[in-house]
C-alpha positions as CSV (number, residue, x, y, z in Angstrom):
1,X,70.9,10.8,-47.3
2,X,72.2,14.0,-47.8
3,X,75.6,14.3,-50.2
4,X,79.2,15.4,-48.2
5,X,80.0,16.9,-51.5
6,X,80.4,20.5,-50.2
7,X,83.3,18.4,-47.8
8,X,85.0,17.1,-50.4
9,X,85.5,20.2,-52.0
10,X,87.0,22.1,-49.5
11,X,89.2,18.9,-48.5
12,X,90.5,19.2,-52.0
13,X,90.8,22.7,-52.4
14,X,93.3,22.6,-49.2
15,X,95.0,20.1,-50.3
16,X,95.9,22.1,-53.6
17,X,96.6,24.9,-51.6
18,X,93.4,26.3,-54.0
19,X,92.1,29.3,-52.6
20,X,87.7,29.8,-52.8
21,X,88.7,33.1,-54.8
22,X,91.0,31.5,-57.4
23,X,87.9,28.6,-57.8
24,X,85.6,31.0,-58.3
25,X,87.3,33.5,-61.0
26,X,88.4,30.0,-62.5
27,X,85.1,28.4,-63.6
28,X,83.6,32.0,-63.9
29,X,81.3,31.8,-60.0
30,X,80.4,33.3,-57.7
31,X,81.9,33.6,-54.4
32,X,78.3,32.8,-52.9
33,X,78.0,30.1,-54.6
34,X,81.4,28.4,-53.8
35,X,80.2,29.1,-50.4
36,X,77.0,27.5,-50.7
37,X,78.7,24.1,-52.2
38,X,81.3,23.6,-49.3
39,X,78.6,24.2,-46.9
40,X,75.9,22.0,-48.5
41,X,73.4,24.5,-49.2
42,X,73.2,23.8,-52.8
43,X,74.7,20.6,-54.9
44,X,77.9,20.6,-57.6
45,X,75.8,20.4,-60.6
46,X,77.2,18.4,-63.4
47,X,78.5,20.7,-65.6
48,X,80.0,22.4,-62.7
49,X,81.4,19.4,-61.8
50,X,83.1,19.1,-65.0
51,X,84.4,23.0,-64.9
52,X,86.1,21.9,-61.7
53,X,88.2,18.8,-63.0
54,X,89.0,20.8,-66.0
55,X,90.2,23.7,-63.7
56,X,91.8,21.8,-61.4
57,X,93.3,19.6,-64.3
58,X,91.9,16.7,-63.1
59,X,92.9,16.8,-59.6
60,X,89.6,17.1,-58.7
61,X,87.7,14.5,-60.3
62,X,84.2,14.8,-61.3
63,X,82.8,12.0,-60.2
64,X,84.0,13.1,-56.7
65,X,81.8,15.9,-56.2
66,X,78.7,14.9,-57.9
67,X,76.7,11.6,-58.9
68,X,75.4,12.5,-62.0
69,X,78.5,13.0,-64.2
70,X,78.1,15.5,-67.8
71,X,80.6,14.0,-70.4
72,X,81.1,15.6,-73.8
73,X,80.5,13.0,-76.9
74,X,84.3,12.5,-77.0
75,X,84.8,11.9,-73.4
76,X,81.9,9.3,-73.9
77,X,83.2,7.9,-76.7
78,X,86.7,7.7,-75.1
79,X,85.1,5.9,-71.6
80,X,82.9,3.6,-73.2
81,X,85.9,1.6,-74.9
């Protein structure tokens, strides 16, 4: 089953009024490549994943837009409580 991870993206991003561009020069990306996730030609990876909530300051959560999710040893630390 293929992800809708791409979809989610670009739902988000409009909802933020978040332009590609300002993604993209955000998380230090190409503009290909933002293109490639909202059209499902390649998958969020992790640590991408993570770039994005901490862009977005966590309105775009990680877990939303991939299912294997990269935590630092503090963010483990603070979940596994």
């Amino acid at each position: 089953m293929k992800n809708n991870f791409g979809e989610i993206l670009e739902e988000k991003l409009k909802k933020l009024k978040i332009r590609q561009n300002t993604l993209r020069i955000g998380i230090n990306v190409s503009q290909t490549l933002v293109s490639h996730w909202i059209n499902n030609r390649k998958e969020i990876t992790p640590a991408r994943a993570r770039d994005i909530e901490i862009f977005t300051e966590g309105l775009i959560k990680r877990d939303e837009l991939c299912d294997d999710i990269l935590m630092t040893k503090e963010e483990y630390m603070q979940w596994s409580k």
